[in-house]
C-alpha positions in Angstrom: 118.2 -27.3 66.9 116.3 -30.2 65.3 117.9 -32.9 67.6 115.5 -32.5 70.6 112.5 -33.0 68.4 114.0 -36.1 66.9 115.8 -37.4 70.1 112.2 -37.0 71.8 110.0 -38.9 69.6 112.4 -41.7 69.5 112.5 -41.9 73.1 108.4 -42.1 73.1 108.3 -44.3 70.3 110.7 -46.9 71.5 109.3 -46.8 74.9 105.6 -47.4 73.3 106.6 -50.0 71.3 108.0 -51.4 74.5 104.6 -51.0 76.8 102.1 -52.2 73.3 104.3 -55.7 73.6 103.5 -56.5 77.3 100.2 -54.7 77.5 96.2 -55.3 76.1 95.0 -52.1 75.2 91.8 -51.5 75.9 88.8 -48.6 74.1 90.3 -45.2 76.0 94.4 -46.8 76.3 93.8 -47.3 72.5 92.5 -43.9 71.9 95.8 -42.3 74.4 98.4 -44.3 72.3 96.9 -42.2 69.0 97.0 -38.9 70.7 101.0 -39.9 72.3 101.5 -40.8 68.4 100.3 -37.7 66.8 101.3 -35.0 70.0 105.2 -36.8 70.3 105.8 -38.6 67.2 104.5 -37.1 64.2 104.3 -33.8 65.4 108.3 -32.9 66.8 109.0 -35.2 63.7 107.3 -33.2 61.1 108.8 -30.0 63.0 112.1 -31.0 62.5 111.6 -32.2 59.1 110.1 -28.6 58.2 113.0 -26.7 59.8 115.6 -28.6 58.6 114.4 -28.4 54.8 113.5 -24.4 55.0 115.6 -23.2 57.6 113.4 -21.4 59.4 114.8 -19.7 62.4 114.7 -16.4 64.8 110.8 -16.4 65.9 110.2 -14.7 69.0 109.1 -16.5 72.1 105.7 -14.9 71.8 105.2 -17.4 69.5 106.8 -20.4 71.8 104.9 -19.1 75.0 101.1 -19.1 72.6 101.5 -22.5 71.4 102.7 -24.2 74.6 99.3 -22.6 76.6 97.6 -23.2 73.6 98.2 -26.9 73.5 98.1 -27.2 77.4 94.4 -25.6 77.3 93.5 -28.0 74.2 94.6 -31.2 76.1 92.7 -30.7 78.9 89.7 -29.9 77.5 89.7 -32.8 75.2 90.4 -34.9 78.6 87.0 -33.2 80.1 84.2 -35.8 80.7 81.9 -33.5 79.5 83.8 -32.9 76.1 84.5 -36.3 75.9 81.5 -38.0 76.0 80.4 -35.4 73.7 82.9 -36.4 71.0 82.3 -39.8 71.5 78.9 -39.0 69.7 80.2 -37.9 67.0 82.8 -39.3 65.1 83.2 -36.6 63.0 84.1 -34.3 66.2 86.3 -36.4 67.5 88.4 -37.0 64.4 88.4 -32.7 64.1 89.5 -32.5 67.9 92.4 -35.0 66.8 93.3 -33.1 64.3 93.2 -29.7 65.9 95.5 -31.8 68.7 98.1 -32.8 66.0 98.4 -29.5 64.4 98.9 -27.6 68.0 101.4 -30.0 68.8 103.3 -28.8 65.2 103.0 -25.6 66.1 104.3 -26.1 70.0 107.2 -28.0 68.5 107.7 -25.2 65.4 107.5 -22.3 67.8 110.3 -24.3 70.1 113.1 -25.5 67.4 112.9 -22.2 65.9 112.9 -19.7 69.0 115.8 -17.1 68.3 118.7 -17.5 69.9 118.8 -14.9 72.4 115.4 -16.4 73.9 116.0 -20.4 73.8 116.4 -21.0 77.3 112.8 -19.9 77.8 112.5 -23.8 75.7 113.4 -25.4 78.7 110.5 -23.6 81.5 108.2 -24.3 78.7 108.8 -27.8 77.8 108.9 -28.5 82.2 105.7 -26.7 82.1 103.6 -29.2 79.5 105.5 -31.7 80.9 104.4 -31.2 85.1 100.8 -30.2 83.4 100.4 -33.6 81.3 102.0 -35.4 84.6 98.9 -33.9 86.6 96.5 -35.2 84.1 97.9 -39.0 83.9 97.9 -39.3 87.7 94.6 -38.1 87.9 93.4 -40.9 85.2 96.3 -43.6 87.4 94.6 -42.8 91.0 91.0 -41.5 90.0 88.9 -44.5 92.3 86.5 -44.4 89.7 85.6 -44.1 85.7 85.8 -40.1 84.9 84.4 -41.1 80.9 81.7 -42.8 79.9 82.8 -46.2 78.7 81.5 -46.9 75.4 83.6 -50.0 73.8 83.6 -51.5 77.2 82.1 -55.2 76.5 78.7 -53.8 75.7 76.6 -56.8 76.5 78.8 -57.8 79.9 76.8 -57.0 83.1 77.6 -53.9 84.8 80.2 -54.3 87.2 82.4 -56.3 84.6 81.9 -53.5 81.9 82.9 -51.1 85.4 85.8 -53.2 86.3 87.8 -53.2 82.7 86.4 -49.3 81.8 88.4 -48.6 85.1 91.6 -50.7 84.3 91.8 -49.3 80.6 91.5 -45.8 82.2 94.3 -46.3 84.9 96.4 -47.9 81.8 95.5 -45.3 79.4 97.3 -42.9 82.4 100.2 -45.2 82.5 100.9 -44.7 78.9 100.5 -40.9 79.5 102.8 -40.5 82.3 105.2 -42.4 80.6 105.4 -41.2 77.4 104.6 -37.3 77.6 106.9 -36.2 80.2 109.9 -38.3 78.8 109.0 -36.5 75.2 109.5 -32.9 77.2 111.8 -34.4 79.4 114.4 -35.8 76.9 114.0 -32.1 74.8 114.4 -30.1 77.8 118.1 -32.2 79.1 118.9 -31.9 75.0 118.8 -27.6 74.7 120.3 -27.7 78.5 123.7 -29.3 77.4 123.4 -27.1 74.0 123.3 -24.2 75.8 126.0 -24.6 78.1 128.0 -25.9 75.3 127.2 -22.8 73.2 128.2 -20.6 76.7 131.8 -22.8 76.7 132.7 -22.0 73.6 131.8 -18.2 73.8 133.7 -18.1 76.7 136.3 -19.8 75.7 139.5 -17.6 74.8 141.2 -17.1 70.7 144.9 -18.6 69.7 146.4 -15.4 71.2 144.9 -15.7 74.8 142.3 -12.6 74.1 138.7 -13.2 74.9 136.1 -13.2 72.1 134.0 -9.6 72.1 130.3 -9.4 70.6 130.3 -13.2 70.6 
């Protein structure tokens, strides 16, 4: 059960590495290409690595369904204006609210490689639901007409409408990055437990040497 994990941050990773060779990053794309790292890299990495050295296994999907609101709730608050300007006062808060980030994204990723097996399809409705939720938030940094954060990093000493100009461009690229990476993380996960499930259906179903059909499989 630890392939989606892995198969998904290998998919967001190569597909950053692809986007940092042709793009500039500006002061927020810089910031989304740490929280892409630490959400659907390290986090579904470390998962996997945890489950696969402990054998953990058989949670209920209390625990899946907590963590997925959890980290949904989390993400869009950090991606408030209000909240965000506010962290960009303080470093220290800022670096806390990463963390926090990173360590809900273990636990969304825990929760999902180690849902029983009786429950794992409910995997799949909750790794479409981050996914269509994190969509919603990239298009709204892609199409918003104007900056939503306060620019700080944005050539300080520029006049105005130049600092406006590039705050706006970073913002539409840091959604870019966002709408590429976070729904192909859920996305690739999601397509991964789909074919193991019907896989693990076929073989139940299918029947012993001497034609009987498997009971209490």
């Amino acid at each position: 059960m630890t392939s989606p994990a892995i198969a998904s941050a290998t998919a967001v990773l190569l597909t950053g590495a692809a986007v940092l060779l042709v793009y500039d990053l500006g002061h927020f794309s810089t910031h989304m290409v740490l929280h892409i790292a630490s959400m659907n890299i390290i986090a579904p990495s470390v998962a996997a690595l945890i489950v696969t050295r402990r054998h953990i296994g058989g949670t209920r999907p209390f625990w899946l369904w907590t963590a997925t609101f959890l980290q949904i709730v989390l993400l869009w608050t950090w991606h408030s204006p209000a909240v965000h300007h506010l962290l960009l006062q303080s470093p220290a808060a800022g670096l806390t609210f990463h963390a926090t980030l990173l360590l809900t994204a273990l636990f969304f990723w825990l929760s999902l490689l180690t849902t029983s097996a009786t429950s794992r399809w409910q995997t799949i409705p909750a790794l479409l639901l981050t996914g269509n939720l994190t969509c919603l938030l990239a298009a709204l940094l892609i199409f918003a007409p104007r900056t939503l954060y306060r620019f700080a990093g944005h050539l300080a000493g520029a006049p105005g409408h130049v600092s406006l100009h590039h705050a706006l461009e970073d913002q539409h690229l840091a959604g870019l990055l966002m709408i590429t990476a976070c729904p192909l993380s859920y996305l690739v996960a999601a397509v991964i437990i789909t074919v193991q499930l019907i896989t693990r259906a076929e073989v139940s179903a299918a029947p012993m040497p001497d034609g009987r059909l498997p009971i209490g499989r």
